[in-house]
ROZA-244776 format. One record per residue: x, z, y of N, C-alpha, C in turn. Coordinates in nm, 4 decimals. Layout:
<torses>
> X, Z, Y, X, Z, Y, X, Z, Y
...
</torses>
This chain:
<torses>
> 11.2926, 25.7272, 3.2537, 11.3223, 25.7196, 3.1113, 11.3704, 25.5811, 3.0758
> 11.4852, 25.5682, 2.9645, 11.5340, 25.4503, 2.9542, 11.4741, 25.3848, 2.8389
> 11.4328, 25.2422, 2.8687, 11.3923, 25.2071, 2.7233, 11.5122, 25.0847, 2.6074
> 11.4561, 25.0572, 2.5207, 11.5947, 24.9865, 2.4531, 11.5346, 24.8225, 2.4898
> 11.6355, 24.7902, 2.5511, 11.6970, 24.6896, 2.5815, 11.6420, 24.5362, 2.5150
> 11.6360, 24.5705, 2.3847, 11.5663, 24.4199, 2.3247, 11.4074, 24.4783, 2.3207
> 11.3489, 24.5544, 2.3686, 11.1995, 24.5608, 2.3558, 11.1584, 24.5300, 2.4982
> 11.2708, 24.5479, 2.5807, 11.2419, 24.5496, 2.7237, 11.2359, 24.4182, 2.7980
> 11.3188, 24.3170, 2.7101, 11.3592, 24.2099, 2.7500, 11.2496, 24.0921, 2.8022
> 11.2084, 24.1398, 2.6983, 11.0400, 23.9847, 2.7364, 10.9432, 24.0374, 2.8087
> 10.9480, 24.2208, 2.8377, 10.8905, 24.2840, 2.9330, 10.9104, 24.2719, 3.0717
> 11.0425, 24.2806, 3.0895, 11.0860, 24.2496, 3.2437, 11.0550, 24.1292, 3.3006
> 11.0681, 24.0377, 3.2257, 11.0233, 23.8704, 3.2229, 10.8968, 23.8457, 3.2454
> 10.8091, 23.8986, 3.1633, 10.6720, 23.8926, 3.1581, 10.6067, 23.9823, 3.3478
> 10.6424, 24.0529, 3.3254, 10.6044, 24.1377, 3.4051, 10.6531, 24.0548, 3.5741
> 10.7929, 24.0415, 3.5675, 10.8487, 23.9411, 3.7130, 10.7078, 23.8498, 3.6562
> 10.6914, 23.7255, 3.6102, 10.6283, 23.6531, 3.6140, 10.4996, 23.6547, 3.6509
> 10.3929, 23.7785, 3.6039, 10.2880, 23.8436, 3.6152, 10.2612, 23.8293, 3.7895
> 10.3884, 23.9502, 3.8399, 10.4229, 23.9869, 3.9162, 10.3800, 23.8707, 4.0723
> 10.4726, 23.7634, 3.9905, 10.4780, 23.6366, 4.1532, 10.4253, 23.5310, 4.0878
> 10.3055, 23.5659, 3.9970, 10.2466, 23.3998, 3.9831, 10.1781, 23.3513, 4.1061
> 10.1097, 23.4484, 4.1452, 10.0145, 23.4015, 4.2615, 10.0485, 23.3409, 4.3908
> 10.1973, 23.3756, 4.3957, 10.2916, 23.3143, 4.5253, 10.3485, 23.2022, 4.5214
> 10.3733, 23.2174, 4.2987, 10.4593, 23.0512, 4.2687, 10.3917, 22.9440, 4.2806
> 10.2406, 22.9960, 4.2086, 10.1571, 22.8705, 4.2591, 10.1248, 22.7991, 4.4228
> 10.0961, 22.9281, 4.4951, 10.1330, 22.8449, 4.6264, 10.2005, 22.8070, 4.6558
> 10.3201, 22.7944, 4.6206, 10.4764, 22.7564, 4.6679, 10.4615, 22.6511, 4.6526
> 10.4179, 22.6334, 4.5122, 10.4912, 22.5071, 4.4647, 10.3720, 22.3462, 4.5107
> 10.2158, 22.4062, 4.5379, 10.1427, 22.3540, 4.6214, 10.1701, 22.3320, 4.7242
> 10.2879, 22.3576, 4.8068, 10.3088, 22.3457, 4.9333, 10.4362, 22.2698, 4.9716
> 10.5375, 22.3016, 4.8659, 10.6493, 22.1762, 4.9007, 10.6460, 22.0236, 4.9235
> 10.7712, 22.0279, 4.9768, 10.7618, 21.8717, 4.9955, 10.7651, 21.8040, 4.8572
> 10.8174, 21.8377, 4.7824, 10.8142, 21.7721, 4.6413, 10.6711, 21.7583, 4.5351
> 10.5323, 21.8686, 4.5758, 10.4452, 21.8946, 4.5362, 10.3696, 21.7627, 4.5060
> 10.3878, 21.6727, 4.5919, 10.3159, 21.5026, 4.5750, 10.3994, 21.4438, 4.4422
> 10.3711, 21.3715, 4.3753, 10.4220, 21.3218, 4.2906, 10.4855, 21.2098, 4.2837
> 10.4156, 21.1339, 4.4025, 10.4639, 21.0053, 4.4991, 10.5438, 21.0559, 4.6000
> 10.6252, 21.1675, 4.6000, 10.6985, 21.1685, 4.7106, 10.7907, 21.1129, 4.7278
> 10.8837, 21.0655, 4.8117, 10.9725, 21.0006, 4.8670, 11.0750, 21.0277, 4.9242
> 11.2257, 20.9799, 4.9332, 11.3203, 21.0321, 4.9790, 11.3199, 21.1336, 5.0858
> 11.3124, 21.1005, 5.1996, 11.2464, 21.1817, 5.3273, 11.1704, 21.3181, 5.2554
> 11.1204, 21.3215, 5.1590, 11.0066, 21.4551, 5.1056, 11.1235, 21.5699, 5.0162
> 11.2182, 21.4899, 4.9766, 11.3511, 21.5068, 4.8947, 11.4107, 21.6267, 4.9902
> 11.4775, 21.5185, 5.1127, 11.5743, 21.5577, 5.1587, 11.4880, 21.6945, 5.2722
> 11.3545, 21.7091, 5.2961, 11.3058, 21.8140, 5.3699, 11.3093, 21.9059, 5.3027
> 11.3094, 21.8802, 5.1422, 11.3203, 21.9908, 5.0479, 11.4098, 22.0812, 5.0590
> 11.4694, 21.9876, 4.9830, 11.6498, 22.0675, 5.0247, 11.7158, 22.1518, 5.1595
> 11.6307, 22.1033, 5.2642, 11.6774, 22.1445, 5.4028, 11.6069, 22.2628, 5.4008
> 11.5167, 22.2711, 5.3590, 11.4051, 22.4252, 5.3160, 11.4870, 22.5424, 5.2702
> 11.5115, 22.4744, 5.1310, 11.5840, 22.5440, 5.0321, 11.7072, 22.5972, 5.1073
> 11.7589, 22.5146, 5.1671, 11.9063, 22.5553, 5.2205, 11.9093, 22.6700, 5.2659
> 11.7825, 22.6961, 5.3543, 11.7771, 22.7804, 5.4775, 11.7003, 22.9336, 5.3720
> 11.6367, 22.9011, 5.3082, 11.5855, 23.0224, 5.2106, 11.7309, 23.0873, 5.1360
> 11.7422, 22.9758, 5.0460, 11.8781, 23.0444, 5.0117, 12.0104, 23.1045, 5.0907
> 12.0591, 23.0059, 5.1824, 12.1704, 23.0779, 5.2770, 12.1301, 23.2037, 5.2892
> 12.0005, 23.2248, 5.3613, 11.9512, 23.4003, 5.4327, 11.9369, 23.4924, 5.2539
> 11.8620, 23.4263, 5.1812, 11.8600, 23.5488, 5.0809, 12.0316, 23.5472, 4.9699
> 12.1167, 23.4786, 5.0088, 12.2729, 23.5214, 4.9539, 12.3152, 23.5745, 5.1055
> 12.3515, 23.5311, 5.2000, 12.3512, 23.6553, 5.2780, 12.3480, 23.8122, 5.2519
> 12.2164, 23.8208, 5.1896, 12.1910, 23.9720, 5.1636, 12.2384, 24.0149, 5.0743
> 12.2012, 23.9338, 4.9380, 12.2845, 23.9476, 4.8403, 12.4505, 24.0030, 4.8362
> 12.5255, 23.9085, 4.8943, 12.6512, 23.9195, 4.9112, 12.6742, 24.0892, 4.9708
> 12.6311, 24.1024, 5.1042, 12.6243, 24.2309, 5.2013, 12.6044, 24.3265, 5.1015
> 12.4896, 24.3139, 4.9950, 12.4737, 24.4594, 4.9118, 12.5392, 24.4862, 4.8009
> 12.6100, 24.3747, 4.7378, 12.6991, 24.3513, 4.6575, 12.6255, 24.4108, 4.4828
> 12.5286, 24.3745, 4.4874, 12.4328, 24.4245, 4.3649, 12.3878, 24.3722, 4.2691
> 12.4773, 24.2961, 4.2494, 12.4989, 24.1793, 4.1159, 12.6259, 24.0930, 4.0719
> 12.6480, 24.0978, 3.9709, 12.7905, 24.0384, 3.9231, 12.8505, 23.8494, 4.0263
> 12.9613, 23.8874, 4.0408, 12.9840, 23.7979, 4.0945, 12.9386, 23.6614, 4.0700
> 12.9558, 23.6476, 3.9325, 12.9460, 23.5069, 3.8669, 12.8142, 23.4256, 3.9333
> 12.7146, 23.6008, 3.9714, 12.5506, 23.5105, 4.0194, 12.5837, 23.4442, 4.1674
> 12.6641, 23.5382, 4.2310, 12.7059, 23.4845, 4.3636, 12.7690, 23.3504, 4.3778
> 12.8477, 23.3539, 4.3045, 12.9272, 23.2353, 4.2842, 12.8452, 23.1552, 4.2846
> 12.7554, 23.1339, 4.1373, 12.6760, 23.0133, 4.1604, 12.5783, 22.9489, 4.2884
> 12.5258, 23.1323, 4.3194, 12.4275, 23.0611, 4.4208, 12.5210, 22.9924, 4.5556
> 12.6459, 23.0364, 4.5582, 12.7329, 22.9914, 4.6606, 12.7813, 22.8198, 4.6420
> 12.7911, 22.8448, 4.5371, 12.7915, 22.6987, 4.4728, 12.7435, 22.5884, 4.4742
> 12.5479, 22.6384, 4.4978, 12.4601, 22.5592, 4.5312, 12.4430, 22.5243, 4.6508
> 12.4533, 22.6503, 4.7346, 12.4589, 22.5851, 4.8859, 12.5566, 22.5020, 4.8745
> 12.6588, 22.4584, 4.8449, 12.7629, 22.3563, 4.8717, 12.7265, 22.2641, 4.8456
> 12.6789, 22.2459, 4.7312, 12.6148, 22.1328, 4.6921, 12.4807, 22.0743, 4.7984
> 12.3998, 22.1573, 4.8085, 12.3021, 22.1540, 4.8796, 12.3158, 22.0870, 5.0949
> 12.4768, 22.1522, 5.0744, 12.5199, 22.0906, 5.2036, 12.5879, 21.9217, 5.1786
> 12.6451, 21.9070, 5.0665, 12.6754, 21.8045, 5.0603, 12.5484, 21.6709, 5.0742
> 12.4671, 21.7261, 5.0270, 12.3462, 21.6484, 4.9681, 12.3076, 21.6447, 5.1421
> 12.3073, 21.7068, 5.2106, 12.2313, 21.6804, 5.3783, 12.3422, 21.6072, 5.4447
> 12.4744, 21.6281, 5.4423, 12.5734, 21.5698, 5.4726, 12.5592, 21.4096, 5.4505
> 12.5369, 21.4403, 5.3404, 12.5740, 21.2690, 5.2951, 12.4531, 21.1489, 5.3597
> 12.3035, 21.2409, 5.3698, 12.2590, 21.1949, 5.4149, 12.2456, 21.1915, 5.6104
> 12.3152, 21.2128, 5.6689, 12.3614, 21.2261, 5.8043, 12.2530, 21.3462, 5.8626
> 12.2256, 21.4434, 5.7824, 12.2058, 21.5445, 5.8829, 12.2551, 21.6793, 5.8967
> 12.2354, 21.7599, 5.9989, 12.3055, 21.8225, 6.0559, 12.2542, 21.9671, 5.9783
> 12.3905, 22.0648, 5.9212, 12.3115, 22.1363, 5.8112, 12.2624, 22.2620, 5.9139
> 12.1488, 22.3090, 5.8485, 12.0951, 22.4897, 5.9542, 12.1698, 22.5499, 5.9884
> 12.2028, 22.6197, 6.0727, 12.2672, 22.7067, 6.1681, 12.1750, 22.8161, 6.2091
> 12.0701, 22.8014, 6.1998, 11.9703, 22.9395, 6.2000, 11.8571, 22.9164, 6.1082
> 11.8301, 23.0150, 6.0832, 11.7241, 23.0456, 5.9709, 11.6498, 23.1887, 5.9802
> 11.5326, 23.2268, 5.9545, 11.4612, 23.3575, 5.9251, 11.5659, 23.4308, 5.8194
> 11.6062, 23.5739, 5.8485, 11.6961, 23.6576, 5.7550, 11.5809, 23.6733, 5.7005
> 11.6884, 23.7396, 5.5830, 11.5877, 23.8016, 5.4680, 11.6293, 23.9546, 5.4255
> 11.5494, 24.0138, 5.4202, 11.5479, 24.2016, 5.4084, 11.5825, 24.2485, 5.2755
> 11.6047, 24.3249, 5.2368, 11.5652, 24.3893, 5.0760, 11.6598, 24.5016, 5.0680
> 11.5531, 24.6128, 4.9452, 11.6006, 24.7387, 4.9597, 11.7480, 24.7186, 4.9113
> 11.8017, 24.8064, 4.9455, 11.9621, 24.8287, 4.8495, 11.9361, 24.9118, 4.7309
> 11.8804, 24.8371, 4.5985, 11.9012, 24.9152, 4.5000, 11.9477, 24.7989, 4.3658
> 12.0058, 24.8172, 4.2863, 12.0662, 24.7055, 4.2031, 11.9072, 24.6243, 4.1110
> 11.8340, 24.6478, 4.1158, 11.6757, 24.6245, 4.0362, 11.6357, 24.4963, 4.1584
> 11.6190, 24.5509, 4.2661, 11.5725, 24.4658, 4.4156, 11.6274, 24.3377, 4.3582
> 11.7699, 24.3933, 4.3946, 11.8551, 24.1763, 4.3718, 11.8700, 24.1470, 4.2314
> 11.8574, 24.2294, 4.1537, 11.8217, 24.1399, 4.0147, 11.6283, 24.0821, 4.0415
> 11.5660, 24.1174, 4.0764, 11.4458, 24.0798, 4.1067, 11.4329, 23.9237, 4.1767
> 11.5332, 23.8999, 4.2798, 11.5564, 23.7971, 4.3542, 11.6376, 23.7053, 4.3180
> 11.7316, 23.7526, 4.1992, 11.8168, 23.6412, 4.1654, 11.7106, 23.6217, 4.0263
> 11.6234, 23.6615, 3.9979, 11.5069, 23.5988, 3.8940, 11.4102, 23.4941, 3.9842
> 11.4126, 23.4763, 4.1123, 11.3162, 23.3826, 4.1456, 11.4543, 23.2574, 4.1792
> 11.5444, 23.3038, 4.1835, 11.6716, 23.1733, 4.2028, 11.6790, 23.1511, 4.1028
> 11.6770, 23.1878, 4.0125, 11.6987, 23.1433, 3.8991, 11.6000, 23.0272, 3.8549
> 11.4739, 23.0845, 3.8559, 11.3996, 23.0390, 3.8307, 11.3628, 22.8582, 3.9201
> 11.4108, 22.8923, 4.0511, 11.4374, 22.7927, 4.1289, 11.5344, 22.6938, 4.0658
> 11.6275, 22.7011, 3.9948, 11.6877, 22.5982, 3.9571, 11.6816, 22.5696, 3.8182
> 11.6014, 22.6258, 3.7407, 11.5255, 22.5596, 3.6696, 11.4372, 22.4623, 3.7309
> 11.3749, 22.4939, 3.8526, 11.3077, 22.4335, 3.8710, 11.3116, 22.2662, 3.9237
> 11.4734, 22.2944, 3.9539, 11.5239, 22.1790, 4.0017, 11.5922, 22.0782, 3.8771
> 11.6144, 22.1011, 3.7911, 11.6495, 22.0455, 3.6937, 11.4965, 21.9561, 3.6027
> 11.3643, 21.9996, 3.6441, 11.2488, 21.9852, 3.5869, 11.2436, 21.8787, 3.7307
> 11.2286, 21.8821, 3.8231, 11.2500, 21.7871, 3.9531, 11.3346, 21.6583, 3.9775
> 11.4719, 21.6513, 3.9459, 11.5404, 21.5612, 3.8814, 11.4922, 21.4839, 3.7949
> 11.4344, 21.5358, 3.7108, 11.3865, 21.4113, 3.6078, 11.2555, 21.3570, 3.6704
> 11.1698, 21.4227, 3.7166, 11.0700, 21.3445, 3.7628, 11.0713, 21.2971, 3.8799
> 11.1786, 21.2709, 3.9664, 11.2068, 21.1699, 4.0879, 11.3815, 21.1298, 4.0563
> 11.3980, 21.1066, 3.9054, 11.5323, 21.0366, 3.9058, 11.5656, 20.9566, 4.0130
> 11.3960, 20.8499, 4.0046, 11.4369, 20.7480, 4.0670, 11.4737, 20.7143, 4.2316
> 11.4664, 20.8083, 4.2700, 11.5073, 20.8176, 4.4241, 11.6424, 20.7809, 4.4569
> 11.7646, 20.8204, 4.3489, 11.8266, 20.8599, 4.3979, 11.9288, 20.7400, 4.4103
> 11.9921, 20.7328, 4.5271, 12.0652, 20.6269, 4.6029, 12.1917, 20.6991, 4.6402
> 12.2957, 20.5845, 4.6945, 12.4038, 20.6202, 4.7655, 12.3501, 20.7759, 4.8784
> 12.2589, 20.7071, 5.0015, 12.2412, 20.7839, 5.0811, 12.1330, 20.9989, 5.0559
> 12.0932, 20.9458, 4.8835, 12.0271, 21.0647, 4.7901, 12.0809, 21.0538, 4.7240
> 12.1960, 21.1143, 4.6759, 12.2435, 21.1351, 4.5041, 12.1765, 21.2254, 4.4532
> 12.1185, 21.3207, 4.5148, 12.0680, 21.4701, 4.4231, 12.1679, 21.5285, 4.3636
> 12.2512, 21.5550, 4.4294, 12.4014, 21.6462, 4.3994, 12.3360, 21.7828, 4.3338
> 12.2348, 21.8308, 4.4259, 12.2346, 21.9643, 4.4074, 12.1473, 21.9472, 4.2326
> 12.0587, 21.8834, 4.2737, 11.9118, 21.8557, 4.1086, 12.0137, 21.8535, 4.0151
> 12.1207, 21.7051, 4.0493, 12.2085, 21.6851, 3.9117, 12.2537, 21.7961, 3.8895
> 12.3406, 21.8741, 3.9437, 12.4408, 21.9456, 3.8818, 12.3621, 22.0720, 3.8590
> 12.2335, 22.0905, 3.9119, 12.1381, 22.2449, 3.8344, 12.0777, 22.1768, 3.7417
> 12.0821, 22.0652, 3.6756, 11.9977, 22.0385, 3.5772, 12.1056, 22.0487, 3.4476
> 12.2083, 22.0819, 3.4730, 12.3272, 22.0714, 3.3647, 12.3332, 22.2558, 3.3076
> 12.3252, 22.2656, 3.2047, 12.3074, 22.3877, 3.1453, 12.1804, 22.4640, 3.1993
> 12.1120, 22.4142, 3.1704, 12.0185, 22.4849, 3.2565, 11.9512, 22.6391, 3.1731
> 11.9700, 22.5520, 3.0664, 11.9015, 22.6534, 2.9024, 11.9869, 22.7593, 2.8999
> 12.0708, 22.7354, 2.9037, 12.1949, 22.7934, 2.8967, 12.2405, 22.9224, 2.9498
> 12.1989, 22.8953, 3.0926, 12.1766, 23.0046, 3.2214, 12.0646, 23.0926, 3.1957
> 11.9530, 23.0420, 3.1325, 11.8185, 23.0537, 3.1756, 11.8664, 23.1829, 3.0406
> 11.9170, 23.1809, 2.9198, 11.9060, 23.2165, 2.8189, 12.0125, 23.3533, 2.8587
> 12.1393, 23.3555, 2.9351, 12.2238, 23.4336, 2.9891, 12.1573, 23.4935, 3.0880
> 12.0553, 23.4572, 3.1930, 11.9570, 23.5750, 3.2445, 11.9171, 23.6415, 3.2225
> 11.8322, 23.5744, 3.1308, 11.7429, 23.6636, 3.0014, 11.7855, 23.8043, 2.9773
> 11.9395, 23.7709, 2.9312, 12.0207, 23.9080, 2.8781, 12.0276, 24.0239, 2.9583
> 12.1203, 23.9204, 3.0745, 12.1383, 24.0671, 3.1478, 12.0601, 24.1264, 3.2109
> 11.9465, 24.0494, 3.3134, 11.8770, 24.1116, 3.3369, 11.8006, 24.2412, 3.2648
> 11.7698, 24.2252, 3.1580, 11.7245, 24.3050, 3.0205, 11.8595, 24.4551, 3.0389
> 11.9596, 24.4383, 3.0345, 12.0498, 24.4766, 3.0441, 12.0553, 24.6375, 3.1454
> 12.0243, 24.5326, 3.2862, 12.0440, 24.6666, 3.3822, 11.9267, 24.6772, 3.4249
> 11.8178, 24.6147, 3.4236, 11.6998, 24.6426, 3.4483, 11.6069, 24.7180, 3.3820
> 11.6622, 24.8599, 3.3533, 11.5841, 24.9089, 3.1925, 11.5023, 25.0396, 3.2590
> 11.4351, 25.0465, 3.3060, 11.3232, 25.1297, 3.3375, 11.2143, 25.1275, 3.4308
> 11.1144, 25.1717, 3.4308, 10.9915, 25.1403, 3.4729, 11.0345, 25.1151, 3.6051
> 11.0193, 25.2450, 3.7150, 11.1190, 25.2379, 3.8203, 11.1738, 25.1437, 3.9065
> 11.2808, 25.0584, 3.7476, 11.3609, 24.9312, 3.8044, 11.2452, 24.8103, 3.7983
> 11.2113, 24.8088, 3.7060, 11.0669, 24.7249, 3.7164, 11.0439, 24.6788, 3.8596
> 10.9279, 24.7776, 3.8278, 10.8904, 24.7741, 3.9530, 10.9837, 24.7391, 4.1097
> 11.0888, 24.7643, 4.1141, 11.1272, 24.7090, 4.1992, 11.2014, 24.6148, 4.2334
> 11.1749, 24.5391, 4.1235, 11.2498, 24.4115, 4.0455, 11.1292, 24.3192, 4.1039
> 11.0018, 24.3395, 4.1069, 10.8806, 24.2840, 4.0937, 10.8397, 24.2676, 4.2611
> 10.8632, 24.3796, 4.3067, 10.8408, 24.3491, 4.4502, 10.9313, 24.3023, 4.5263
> 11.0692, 24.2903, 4.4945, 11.1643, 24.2299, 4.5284, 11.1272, 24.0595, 4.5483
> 11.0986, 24.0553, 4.4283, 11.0701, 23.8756, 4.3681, 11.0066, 23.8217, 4.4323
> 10.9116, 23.9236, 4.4528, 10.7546, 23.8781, 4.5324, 10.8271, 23.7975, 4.7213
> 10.8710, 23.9372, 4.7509, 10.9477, 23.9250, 4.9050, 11.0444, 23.7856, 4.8600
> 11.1205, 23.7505, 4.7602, 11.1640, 23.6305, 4.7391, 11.0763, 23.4926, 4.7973
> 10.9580, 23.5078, 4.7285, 10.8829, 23.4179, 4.7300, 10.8301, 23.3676, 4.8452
> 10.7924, 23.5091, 4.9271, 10.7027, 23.5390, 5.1106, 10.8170, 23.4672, 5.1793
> 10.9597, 23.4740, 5.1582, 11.0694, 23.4311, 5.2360, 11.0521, 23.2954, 5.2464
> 11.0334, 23.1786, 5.1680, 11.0722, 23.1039, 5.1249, 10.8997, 23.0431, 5.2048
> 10.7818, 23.1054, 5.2141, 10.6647, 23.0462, 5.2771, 10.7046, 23.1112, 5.4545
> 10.7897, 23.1700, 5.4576, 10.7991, 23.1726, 5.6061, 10.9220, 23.0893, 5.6361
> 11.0102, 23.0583, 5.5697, 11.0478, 22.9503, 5.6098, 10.9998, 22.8323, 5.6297
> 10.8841, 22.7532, 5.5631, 10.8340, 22.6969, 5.5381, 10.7418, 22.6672, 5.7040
> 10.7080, 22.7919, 5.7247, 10.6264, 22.7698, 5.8495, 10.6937, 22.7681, 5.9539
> 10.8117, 22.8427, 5.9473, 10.8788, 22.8370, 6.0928, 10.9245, 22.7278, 6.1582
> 10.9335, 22.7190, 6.2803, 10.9477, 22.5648, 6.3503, 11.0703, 22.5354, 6.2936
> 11.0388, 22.3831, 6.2274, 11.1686, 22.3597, 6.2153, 11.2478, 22.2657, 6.2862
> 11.1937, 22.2025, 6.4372, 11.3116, 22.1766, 6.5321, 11.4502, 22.1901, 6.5462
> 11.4179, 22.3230, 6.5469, 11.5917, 22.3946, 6.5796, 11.6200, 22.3792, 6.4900
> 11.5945, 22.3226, 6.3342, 11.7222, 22.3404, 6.2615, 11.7323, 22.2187, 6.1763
> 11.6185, 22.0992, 6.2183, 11.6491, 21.9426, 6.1821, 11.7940, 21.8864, 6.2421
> 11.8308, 21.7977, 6.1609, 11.9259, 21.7069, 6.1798, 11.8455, 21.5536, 6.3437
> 11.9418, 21.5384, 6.4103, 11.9082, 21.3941, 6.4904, 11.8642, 21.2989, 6.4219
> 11.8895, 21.3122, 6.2800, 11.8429, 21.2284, 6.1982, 11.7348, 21.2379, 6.1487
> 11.6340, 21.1964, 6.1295, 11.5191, 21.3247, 6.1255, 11.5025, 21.2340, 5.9491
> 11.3795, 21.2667, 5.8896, 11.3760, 21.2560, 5.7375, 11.2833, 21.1430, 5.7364
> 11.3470, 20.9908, 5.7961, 11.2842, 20.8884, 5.7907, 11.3711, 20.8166, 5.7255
</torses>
């Protein structure tokens, strides 16, 4: 059954959120950025994280083709940025990473592009509280340029998601989607990351 659209809106939201608090909080206990005193080196392991989460979950994205381009774009966008930012600092960007799974239904990757999303909000809230890092060899290419409209995006999610996400059904599999967002991103986290450091390592 379909419901209307502006009643649904702060539902779908509420509910994703409900959904992966319990994962966001560990997440975000567990990054390199989680110290408050962290330090360049804590920066740039970040990003090398991120890289490898995101590359594998647009991967899938892209393959199932289950969301408007514009989201692709951006997240394609960010990896660039995100490569520039390892580049600049002389390391060598991932070449392998843990894939990432998800059903083929259009609810799934709106589910997952709500925890990216949410990710670069999160990076724009990150930027400001380690401005000061940033040097020739750290610009924060990727922080700067997700911290620019950020409201903006955040407020154009809002919509559509609301939009095509309109029944219980999709919910729900909007929610477990997000969740598997989140599990991706702690198994990257654990997997050796040898094979996919730079010679340069994050000193």
């Amino acid at each position: 059954m379909k419901h209307n659209n502006n009643q649904l809106a702060p539902d779908v939201l509420s509910r994703l959120k409900q959904a992966t608090g319990p994962l966001h909080a560990q997440l975000d206990q567990q990054l390199p950025l989680a110290n408050p005193l962290a330090q360049e080196r804590d920066y740039l392991q970040h990003i090398h994280l991120f890289y490898q989460w995101l590359a594998a979950i647009q991967e899938t994205l892209i393959h199932q083709a289950r969301l408007p381009q514009d989201y692709l774009d951006q997240n394609q966008q960010s990896l660039t940025w995100l490569a520039e930012d390892l580049q600049i600092a002389g390391m060598t960007l991932p070449h392998a990473y843990p894939s990432f799974s998800l059903t083929p239904d259009h609810a799934a990757a709106w589910g997952v592009q709500y925890v990216i999303e949410g990710s670069y909000l999160g990076a724009s809230v990150l930027f400001k509280r380690f401005a000061e890092l940033r040097s020739t060899r750290c610009p924060m290419k990727f922080f700067r340029e997700r911290s620019q409209g950020s409201a903006l995006r955040c407020k154009q999610f809002r919509q559509d998601v609301a939009t095509v996400v309109n029944s219980e059904q999709d919910i729900v599999s909007a929610e477990q989607a997000a969740r598997q967002a989140f599990e991706h991103f702690l198994l990257v986290m654990d997997a050796p990351q040898d094979q996919y450091e730079s010679s340069q390592r994050y000193a």
